[in-house]
ZADO-193435 format. One record per atom (N, C-alpha, C): residue number from 1; residue in one letter; atom name; x, y, z. Coordinates in steps of 0.001 Angstrom, whole numbers, plus 524288, in hexadecimal, padded with zeros to 5 digits. Each point is the difference from the previous one (the first is absolute). Example, Ala and Ser with C-alpha at 12.3 -4.5 7.8 and 13.67 -1.06 7.14 Angstrom:
ZADO-193435
  nr rest atom     X     Y     Z
   1    a    N 83386 7E9C6 81E78
   1    a   CA 7FC86 804A6 80000
   1    a    C 80384 804B0 80000
   2    s    N 7FEA2 8041A 7FD30
   2    s   CA 80334 804A6 8003C
   2    s    C 7FCFE 80442 802DA
end
This chain:
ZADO-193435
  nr rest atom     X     Y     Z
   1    x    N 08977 B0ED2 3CD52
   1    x   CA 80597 80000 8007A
   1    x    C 801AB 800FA 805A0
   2    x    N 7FB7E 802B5 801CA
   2    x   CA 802EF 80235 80727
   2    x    C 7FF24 7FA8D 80390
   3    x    N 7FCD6 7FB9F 7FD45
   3    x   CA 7FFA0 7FAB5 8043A
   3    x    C 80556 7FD60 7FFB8
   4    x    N 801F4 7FFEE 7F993
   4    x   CA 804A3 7FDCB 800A8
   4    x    C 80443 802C8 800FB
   5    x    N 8013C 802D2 80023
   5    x   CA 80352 80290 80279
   5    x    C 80091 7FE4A 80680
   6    x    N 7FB7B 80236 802A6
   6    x   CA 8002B 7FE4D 804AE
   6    x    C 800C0 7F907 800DC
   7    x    N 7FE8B 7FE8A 7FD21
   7    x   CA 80011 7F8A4 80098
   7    x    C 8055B 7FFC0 7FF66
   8    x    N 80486 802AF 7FBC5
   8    x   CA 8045B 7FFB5 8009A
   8    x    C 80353 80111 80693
   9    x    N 7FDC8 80502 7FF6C
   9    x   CA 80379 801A7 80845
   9    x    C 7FE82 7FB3E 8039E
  10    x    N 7FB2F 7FE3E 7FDE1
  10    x   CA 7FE88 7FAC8 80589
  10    x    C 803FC 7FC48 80136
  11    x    N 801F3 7FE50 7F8CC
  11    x   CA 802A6 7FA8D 8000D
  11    x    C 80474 8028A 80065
  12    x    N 802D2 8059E 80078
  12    x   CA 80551 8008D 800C8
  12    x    C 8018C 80178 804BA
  13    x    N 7FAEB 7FE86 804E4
  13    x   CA 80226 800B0 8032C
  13    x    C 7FF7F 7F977 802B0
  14    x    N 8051B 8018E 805C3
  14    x   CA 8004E 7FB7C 801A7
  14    x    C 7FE39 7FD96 8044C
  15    x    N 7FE01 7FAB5 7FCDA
  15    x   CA 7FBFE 7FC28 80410
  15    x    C 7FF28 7FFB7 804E1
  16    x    N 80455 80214 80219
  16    x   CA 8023D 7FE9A 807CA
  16    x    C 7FE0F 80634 80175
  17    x    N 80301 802E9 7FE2D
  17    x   CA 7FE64 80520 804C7
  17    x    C 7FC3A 8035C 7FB89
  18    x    N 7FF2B 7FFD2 7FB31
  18    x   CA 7FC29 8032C 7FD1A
  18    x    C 801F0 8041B 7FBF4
  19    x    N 8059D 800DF 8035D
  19    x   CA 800E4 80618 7FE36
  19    x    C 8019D 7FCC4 7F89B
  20    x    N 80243 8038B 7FE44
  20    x   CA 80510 80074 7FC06
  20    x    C 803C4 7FF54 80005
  21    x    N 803C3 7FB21 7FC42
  21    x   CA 803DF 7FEDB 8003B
  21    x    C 805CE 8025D 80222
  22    x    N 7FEDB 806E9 7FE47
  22    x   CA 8040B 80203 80251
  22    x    C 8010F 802F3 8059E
  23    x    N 7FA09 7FE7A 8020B
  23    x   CA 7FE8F 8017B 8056A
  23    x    C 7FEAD 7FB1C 80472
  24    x    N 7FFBB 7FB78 7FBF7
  24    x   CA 8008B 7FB46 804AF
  24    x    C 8049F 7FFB4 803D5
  25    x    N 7FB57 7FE08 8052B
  25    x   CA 800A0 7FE74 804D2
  25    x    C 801AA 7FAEB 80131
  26    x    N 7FF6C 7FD3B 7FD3E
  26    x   CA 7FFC8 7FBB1 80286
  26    x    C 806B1 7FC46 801A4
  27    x    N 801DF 8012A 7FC39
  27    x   CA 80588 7FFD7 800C7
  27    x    C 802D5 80079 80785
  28    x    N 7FE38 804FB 800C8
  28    x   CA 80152 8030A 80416
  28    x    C 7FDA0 7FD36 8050E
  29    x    N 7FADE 7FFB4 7FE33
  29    x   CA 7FD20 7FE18 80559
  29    x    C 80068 7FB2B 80308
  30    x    N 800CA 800CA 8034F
  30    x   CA 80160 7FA0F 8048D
  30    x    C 7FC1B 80032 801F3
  31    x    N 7FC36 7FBAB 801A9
  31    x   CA 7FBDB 80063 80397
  31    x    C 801A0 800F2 80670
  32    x    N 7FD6E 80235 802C9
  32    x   CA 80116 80000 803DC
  32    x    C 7FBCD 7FC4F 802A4
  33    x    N 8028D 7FD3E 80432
  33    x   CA 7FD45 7FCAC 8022E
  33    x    C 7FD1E 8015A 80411
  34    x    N 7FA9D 7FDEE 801F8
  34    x   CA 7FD4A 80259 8034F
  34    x    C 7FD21 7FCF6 80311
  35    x    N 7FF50 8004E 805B8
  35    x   CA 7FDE0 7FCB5 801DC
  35    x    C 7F8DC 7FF0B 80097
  36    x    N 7FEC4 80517 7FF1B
  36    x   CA 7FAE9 801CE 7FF39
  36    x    C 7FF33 7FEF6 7F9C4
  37    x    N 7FA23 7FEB9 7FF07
  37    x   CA 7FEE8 7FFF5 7FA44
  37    x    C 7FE3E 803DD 7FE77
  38    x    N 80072 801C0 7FBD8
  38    x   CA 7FE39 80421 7FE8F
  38    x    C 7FBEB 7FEAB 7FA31
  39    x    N 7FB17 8051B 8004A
  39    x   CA 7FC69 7FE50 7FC3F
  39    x    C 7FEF1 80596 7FEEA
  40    x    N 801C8 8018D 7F8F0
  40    x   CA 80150 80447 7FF64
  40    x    C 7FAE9 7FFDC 7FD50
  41    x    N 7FB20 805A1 80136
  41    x   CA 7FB02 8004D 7FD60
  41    x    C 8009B 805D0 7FBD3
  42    x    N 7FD96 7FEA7 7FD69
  42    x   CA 8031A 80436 7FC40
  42    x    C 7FAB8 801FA 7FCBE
  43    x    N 80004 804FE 7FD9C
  43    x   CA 7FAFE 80233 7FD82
  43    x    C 7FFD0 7FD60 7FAD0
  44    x    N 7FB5A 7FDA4 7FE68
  44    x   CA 7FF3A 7FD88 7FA5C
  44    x    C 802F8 8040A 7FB31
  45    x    N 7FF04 804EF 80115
  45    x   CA 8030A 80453 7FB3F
  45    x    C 805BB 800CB 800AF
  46    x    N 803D0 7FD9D 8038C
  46    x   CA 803B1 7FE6D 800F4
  46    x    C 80307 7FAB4 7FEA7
  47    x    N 7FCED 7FB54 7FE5E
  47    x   CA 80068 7FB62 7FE72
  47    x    C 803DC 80077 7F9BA
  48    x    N 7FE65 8030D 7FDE2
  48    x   CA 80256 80040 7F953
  48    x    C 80451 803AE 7FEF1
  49    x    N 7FF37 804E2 8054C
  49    x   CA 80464 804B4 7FF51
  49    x    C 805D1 7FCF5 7FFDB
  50    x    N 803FA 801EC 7FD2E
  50    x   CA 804CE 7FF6C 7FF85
  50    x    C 80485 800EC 80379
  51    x    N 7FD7F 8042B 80406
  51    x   CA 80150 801AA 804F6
  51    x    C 7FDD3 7FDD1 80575
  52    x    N 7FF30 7FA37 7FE1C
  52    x   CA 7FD2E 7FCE5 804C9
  52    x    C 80248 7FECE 8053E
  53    x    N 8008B 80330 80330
  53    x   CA 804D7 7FF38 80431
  53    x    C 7FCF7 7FB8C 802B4
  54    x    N 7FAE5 7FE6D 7FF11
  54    x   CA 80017 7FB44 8043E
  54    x    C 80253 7FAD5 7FBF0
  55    x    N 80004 7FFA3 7FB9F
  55    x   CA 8058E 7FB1E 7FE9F
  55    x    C 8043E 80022 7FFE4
  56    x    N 8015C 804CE 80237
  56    x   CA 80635 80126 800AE
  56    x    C 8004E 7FEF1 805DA
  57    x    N 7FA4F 800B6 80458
  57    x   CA 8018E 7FE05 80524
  57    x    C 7FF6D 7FA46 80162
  58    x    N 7FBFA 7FE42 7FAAF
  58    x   CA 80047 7F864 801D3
  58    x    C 805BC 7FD9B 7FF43
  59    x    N 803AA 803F9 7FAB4
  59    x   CA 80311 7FD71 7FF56
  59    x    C 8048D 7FFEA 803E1
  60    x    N 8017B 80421 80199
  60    x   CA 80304 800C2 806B7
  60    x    C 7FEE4 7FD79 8039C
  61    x    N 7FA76 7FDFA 800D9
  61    x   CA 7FF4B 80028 80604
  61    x    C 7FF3E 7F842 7FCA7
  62    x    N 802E6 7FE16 804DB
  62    x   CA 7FF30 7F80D 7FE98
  62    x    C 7FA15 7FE68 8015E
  63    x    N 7FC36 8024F 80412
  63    x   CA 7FD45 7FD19 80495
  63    x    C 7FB48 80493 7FD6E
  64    x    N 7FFC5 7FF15 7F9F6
  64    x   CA 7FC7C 80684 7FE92
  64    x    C 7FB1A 7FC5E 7FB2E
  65    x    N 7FB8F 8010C 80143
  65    x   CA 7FCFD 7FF0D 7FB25
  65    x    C 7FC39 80447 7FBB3
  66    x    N 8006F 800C0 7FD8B
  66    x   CA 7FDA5 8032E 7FD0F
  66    x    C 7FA30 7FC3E 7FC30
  67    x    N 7FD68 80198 801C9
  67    x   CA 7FB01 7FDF9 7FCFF
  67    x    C 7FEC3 8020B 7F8EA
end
């Protein structure tokens, strides 16, 4: 019962910035444009957290890739 449960929080959160519907970002965020590229490297045990600030910085920054 504790897999689905958690399989539920996955799909209720949202696709673009990760968080939860009533804590999405994405609305808000404008990319900022940059002339430098940026290549955001991030810890594998960070990839799934819900608190992923590096897809909250690909989504700000225009000139940004996240692997």
């Amino acid at each position: 019962m504790g897999n689905r449960l958690r399989n539920l929080a996955v799909s209720a959160q949202c696709p673009g910035c990760g968080l939860y519907p009533g804590l999405c970002l994405c609305a808000e965020l404008r990319p900022v444009a940059t002339r430098t590229r940026i290549l955001i490297v991030r810890h594998v045990k960070e990839v799934r957290r819900r608190t992923n600030s590096a897809r909250i910085a690909a989504l700000g920054l225009a000139n940004c890739a996240l692997p």
